[in-house]
C-alpha positions in Angstrom: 18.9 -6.9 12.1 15.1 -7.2 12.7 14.0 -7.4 9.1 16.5 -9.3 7.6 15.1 -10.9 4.1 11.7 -9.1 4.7 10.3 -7.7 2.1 8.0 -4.6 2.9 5.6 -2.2 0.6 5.4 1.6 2.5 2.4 3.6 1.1 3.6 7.7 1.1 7.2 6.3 1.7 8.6 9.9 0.1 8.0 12.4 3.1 6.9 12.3 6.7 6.2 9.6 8.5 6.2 7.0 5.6 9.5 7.8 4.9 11.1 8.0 8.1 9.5 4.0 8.1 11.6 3.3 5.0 14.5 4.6 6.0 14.5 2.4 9.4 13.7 -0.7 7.6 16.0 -0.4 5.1 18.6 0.1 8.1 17.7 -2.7 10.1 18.4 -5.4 6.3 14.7 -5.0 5.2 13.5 -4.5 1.4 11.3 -1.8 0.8 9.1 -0.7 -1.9 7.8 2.7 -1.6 4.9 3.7 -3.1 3.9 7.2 -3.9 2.7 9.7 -6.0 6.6 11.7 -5.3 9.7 9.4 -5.6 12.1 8.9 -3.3 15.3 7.3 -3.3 15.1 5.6 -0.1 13.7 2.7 -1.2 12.6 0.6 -4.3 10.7 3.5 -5.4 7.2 3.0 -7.8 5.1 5.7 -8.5 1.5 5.1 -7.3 -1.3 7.0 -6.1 -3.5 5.0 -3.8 -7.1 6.3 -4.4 -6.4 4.8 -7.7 -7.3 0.9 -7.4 -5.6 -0.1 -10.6 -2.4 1.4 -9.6 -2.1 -0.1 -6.6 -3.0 -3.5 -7.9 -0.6 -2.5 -10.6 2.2 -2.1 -7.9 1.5 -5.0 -5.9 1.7 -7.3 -8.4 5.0 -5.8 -9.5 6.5 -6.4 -5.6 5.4 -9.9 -5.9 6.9 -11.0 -9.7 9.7 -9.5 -8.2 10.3 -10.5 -4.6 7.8 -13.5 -4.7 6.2 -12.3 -1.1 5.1 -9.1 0.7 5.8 -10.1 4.6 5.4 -6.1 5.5 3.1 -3.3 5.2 2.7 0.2 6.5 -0.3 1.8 5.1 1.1 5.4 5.7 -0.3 7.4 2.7 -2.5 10.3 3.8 -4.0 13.5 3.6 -5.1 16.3 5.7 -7.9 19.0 5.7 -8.5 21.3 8.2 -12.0 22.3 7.5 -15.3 22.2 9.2 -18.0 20.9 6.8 -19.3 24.0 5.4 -15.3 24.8 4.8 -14.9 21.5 2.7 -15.3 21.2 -0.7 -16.7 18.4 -2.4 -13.8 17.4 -4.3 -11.5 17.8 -1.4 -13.9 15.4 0.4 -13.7 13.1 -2.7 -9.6 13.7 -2.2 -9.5 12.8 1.2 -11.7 10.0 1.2 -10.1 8.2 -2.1 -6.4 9.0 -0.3 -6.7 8.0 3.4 -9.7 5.8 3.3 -10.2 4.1 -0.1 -6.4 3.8 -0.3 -5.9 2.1 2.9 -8.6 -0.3 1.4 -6.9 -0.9 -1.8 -4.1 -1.5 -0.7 -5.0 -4.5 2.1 -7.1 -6.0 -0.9 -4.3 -6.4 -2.9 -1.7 -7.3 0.2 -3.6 -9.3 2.8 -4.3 -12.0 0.0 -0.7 -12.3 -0.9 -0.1 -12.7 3.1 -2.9 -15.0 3.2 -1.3 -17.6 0.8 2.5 -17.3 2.2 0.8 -17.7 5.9 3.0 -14.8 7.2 2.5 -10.8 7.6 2.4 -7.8 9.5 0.3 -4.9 8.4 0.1 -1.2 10.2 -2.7 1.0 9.1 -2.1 4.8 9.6 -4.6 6.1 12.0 -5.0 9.2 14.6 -5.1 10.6 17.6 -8.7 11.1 15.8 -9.2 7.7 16.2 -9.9 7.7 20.1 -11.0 11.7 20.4 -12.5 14.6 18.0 -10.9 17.8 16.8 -12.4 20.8 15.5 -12.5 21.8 11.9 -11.5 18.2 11.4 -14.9 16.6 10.2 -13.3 14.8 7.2 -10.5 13.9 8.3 -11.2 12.7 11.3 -13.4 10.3 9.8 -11.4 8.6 7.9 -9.2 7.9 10.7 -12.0 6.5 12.6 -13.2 4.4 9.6 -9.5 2.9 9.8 -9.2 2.4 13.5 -12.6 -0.1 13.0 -10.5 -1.1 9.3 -7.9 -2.5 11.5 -10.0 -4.3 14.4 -12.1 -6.4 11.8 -8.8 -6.9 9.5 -7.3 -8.4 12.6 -10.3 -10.7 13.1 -10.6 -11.9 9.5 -7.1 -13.1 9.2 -5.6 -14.1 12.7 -6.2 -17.7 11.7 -3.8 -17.2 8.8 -1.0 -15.4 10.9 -1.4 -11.9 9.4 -1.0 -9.2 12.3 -2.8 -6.0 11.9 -2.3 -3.2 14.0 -3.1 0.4 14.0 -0.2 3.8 14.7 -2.3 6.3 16.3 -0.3 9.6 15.9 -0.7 12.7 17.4 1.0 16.1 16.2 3.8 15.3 14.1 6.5 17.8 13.2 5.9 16.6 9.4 5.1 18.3 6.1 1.8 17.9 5.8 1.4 19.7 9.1 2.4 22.9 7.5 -0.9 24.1 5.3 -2.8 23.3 8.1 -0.7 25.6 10.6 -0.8 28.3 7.9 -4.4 28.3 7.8 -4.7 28.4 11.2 -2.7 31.2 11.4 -5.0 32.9 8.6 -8.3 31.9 10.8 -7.5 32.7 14.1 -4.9 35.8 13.7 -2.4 34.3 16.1 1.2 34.7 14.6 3.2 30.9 13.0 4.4 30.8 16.8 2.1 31.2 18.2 0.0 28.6 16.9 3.4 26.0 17.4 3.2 27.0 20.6 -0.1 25.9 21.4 0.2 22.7 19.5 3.6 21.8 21.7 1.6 22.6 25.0 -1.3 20.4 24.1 0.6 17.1 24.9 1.6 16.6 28.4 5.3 16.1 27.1 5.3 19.9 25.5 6.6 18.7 22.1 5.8 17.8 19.0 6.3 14.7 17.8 8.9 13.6 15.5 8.5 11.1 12.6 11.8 9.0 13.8 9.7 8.5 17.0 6.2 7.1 14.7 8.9 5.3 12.7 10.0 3.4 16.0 6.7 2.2 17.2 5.7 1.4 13.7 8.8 -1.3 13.4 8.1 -2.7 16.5 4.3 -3.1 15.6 5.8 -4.6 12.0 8.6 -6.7 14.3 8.3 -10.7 15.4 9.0 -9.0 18.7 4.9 -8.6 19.5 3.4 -12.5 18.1 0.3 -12.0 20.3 -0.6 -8.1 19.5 -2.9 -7.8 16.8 -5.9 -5.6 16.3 -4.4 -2.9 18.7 -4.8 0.7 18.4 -1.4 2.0 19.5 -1.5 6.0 20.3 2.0 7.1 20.0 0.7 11.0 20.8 2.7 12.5 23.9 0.2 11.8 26.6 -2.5 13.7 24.3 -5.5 11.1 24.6 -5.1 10.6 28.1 -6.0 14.0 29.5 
């Protein structure tokens, strides 16, 4: 088994694509933590949300009196708005920001240190297909997946010399939950019927599908794996063909 006597913390390890992580992990002799704000019995479960510095420091430091390392870390917490500025409301601004931005932050100044001192880690940021190309009614979001695709490339730099991988998962559509609300108020906006709009989001990528997150959980254990030494800093779209048109 790849991870054998790893020891991994998975940020929004309850649902999506976090989860689907956990669940491979934990398959292939890995320890995992998941942290999140909805529990999960998948993994070592601690309740955490990750705009919140203190309880992610709080968290980390639980892993470590624990399991005495952190040699893994998928930063997979996140939150989507689809909403053009004038749609977005501040506090839903100040949501998405303290969720997918700040909390990727807190959570690598809490874990690259650890990895630091043991010499040993591999990190995967969440990112986006928004990390390479726009999207409408996407202002906020998008930006904080473009904050985290530059995140990971000066991550990368700062701590090569001390073996710490970090590499960014650049999904496209994902057949998860948090695609839902935005499909529904799509459907709202535009008129077209829930089938409609699945339609179009399947004929987008050249492969005619969604994705699926056992597929984002794949890419994102190889990127975690020993199996890629010289990869770091990468920005690994995993998104059907859709940033290649």
């Amino acid at each position: 088994m790849r991870f054998a006597g790893k020891v991994a913390i998975v940020t929004g390890g309850s649902s999506g694509m976090g989860n689907a992580a956990v669940r491979l992990l934990a398959k292939e002799g890995c320890k995992v933590y998941a942290l999140d704000i909805r529990e999960t019995k998948d993994a070592a479960y601690l309740k955490c949300d990750v705009a919140d510095y203190q309880e992610v420091r709080r968290c980390v430091q639980t892993v470590v009196e624990q399991e005495g390392r952190v040699d893994l870390l998928f930063a997979a917490a996140g939150y989507h708005l689809f909403a053009d500025i004038e749609q977005t409301g501040i506090e839903e601004f100040e949501r998405i920001l303290g969720v997918n931005l700040k909390g990727t932050f807190h959570i690598l100044k809490e874990v690259l240190p650890v990895m630091r001192k043991q010499r040993y880690g591999n990190v995967v940021l969440m990112g986006s297909d928004q990390v390479f190309v726009g999207k409408g009614k996407s202002s906020a979001y998008g930006l904080t997946k473009a904050a985290i695709g530059q995140l990971t490339k000066s991550s990368a730099i700062d701590y090569a010399a001390h073996n710490v991988r970090v590499n960014c998962i650049c999904p496209g559509t994902i057949d998860t939950p948090m695609l839902g609300p935005s499909v529904e108020k799509f459907h709202r906006m535009s008129g077209l019927s829930l089938d409609q709009v699945f339609d179009l989001l399947r004929k987008a990528q050249p492969v005619q599908r969604l994705g699926t997150p056992e597929e984002i959980a794949r890419a994102v254990a190889f990127l975690l794996s020993d199996d890629c030494p010289f990869l770091t800093g990468a920005l690994l779209p995993v998104d059907g063909g859709y940033t290649c048109q």
